[in-house]
NUDO-620491 format. One record per residue (C-alpha): x negated, y, z negated. Coordinates in steps of 0.5 Angstrom, whole numbers, padded with zeros to 4 digits, always signed. Each point is the difference from the previous one (the first is absolute). Layout:
REM NUDO-620491
XYZ/...
REM end
This chain:
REM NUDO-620491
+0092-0269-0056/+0006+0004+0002/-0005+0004+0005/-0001-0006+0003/+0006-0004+0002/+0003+0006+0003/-0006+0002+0005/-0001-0008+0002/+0008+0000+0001/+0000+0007+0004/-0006-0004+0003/+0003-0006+0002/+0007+0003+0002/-0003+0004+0005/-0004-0005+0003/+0003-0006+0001/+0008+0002-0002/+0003-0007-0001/-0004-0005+0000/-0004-0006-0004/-0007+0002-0001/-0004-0007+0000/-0004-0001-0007/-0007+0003+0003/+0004+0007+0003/+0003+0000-0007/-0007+0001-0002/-0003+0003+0004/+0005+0006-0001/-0001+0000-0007/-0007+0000+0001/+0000+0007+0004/+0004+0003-0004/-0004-0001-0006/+0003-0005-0004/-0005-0003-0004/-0003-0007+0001/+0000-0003-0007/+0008+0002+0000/+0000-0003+0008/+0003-0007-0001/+0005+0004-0006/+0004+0004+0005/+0000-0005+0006/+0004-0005-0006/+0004+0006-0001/+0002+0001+0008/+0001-0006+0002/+0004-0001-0006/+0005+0006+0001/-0001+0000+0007/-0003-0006+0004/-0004+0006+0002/+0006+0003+0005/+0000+0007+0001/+0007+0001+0001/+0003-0003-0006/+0006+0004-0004/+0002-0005-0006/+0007-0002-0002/+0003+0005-0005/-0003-0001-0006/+0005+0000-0007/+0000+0007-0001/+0001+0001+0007/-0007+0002+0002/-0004-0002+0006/-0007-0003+0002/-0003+0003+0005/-0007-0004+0004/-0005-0004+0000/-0002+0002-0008/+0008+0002-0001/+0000+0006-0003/+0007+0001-0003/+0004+0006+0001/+0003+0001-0007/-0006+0003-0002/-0006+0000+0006/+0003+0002+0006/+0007+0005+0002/+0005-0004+0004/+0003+0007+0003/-0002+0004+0005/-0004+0004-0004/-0007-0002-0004/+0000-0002-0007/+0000-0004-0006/-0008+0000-0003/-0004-0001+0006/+0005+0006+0004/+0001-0004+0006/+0006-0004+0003/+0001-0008+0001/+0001+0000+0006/-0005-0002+0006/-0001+0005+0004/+0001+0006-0005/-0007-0003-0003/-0007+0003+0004/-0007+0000-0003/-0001+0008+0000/+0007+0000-0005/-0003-0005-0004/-0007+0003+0000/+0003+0007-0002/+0003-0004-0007/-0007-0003-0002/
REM end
C-alpha cells in the first residue's frame, strides 16, 4: 500500500504540479499505476477527502507539529523527511520537487 501512494504521489507531483485533478484524471491515474479496481472508489474517497484531489496541498501543522503533504497527505512525522535529506520510512523528502519516479521506484 505504502508502494502505491508514494509512486502515484511522485506521478502526479511531477505531472501536474499544483493542480486539482478532475474525478476522471483521478481515476485514470490510479488506474496506470496499478491500483486495484475493486479498492478504486476507496482511494478516491480518500483523495477527495484529504486533499479535494489537489496536488500541491501542504496541511496545517498537525498536534504534534507533523505536516501533510499531497493529495494522499502523507505525513512527515513518519513517511517523508522535511529537510533537505530523504528520510523517514519511504527514505524520500516531503517537499514537491525532491520527489521523482526513478527515486521512488528504487525504494519499492
Amino acid at each position: 500500500m505504502k508502494s502505491y501512494i508514494l509512486l502515484f504521489t511522485a506521478a502526479m507531483i511531477l505531472a501536474c504540479e499544483g493542480r486539482q485533478l478532475s474525478r476522471c484524471e483521478l481515476v485514470r491515474e490510479l488506474r496506470k499505476y496499478g491500483f486495484p479496481e475493486n479498492q478504486m472508489r476507496d482511494w478516491v474517497c480518500l483523495v477527495e477527502n484529504e486533499s479535494s484531489r489537489r496536488t500541491d496541498v501542504i496541511g496545517k501543522p498537525n498536534r504534534d507539529g507533523s505536516r501533510d503533504f499531497g493529495l494522499f497527505q502523507i505525513n512527515d512525522r513518519y513517511w517523508c523527511s522535511n529537510t533537505n535529506a530523504p528520510g523517514k520510512d519511504c527514505n524520500v523528502t516531503c517537499k514537491r520537487k525532491s520527489l521523482n519516479i526513478t527515486r521512488i521506484k528504487s525504494i519499492l
